[in-house]
VOGU-3710 file (C-alpha; in Angstrom, 3 decimals, decimal comma):
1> xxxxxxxxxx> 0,000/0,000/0,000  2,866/2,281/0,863  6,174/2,456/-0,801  9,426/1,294/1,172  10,866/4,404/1,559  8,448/5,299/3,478  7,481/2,294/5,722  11,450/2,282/6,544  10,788/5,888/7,336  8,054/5,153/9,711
11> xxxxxxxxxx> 9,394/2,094/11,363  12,521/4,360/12,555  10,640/7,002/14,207  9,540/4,131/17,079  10,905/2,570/19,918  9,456/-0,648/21,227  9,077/-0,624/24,523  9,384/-4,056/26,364  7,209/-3,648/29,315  3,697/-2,684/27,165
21> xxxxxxxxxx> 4,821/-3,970/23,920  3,713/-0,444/22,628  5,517/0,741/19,704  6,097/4,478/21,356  6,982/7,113/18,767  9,924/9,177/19,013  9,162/11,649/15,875  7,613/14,855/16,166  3,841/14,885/17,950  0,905/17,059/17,764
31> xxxxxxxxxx> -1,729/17,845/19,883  -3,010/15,425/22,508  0,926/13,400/22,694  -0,141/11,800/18,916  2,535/11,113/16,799  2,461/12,723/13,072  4,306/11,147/10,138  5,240/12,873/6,514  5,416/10,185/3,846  7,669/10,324/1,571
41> xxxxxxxxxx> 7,330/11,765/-2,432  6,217/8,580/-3,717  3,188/8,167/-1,534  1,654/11,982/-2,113  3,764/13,911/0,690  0,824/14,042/3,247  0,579/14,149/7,104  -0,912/11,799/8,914  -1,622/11,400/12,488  1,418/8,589/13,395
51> xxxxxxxxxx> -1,509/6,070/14,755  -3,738/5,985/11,885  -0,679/5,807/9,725  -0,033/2,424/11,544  -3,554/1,576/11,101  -3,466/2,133/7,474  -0,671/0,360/6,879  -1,148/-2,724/8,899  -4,777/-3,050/8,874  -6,179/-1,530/5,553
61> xxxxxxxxxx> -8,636/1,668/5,644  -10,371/3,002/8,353  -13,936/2,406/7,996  -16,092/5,353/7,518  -17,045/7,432/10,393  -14,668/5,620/12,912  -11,953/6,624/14,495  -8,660/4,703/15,366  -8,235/4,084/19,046  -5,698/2,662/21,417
71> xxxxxxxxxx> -6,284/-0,196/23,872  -3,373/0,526/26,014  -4,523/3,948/26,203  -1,390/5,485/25,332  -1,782/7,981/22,429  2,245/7,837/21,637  1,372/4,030/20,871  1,661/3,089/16,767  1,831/-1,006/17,362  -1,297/-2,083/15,003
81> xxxxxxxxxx> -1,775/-5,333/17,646  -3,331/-1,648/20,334  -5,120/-0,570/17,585  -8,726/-0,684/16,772  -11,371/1,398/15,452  -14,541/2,830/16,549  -17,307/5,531/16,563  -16,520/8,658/18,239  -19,319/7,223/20,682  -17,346/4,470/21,299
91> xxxxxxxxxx> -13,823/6,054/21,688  -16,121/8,094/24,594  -17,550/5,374/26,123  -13,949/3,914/26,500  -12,912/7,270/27,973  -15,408/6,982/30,382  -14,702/3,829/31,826  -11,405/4,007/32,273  -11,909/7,540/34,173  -10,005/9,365/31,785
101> xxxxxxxxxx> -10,530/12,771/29,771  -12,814/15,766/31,003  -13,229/15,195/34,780  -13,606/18,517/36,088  -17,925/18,805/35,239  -18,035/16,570/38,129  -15,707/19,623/40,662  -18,426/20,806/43,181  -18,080/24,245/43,959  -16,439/24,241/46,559
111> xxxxxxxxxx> -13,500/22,810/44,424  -13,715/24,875/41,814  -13,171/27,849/44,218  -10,516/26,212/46,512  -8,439/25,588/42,862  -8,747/29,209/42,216  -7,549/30,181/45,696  -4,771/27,619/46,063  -1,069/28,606/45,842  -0,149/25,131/44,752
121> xxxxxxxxxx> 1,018/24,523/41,564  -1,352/22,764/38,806  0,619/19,872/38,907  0,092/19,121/42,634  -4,025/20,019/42,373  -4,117/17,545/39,557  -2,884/14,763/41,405  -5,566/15,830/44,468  -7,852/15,955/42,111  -7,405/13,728/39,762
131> xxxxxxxxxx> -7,482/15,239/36,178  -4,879/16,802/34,495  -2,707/20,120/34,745  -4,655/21,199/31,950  -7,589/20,780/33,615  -6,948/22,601/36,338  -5,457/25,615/34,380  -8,579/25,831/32,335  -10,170/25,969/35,928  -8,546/29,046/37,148
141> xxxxxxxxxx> -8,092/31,046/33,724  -11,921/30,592/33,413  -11,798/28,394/30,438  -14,700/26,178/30,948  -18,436/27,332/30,417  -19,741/25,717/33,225  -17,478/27,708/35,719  -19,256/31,278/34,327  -22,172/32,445/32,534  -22,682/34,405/29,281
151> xxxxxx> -22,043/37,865/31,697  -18,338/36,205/32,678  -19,655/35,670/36,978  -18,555/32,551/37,934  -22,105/30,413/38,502  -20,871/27,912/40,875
//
């Protein structure tokens, strides 16, 4: 499906890592940790996201209206044996049972103001909290539309 130029391109930008079997990619990422891939000339010169590269090239097409996702939940993963695809639906419903993803609807108020107040750094709330730094910078820079209302007053 792809040329060898640019499968040997791909298969050098991993490292396999012997503990998880993941294949964890060491090339440039984009958003979210995902890995993203160039191929070469002879295949059109076209990013891809590193996992549905693997997909492709392992597996065949993606299947309308699915998306590729990772059974050992980690997005730097590219080993086709972690990868399967989905609905969006699904790939949420995964999400949600393994209690990752957007957490913070779920802060009571009380929370959501001691985050503000706190000192501490992200890091250290996120670990009390258990979501991520992002998370709790979105919390006290007012990023989230359930913290304020359309008049910018914090509604909880």
């Amino acid at each position: 499906m792809f040329s060898k130029k640019t499968m040997d391109s791909f298969s050098s930008k991993y490292e396999i890592n012997p503990d998880t079997q993941c294949w964890e990619w060491t090339a440039s990422y984009a958003r979210g940790g995902y890995g993203q891939f160039f191929t070469s000339i002879l295949d059109g010169r076209q990013w891809h996201r590193a996992h549905r590269f693997s997909y492709i090239a392992h597996k065949g097409e993606i299947p309308d209206d699915c998306v590729v996702m990772h059974t050992c939940d980690n997005p730097k993963c590219v080993n086709p044996d972690h990868l399967i695809t989905g609905t969006q639906a699904d790939n949420i419903k995964d999400r949600d049972g393994k209690n990752r993803g957007h957490w913070c609807k779920s802060f009571r108020a009380i929370d959501v103001r001691s985050i503000k107040d706190s000192h501490r750094s992200d890091r250290e709330l996120a670990s009390e909290f258990n979501c991520s730094p992002g998370h709790i910078w979105k919390i006290r820079n007012d990023r989230y539309a359930w913290v304020r209302n359309r008049a910018g007053r914090e509604v909880l």
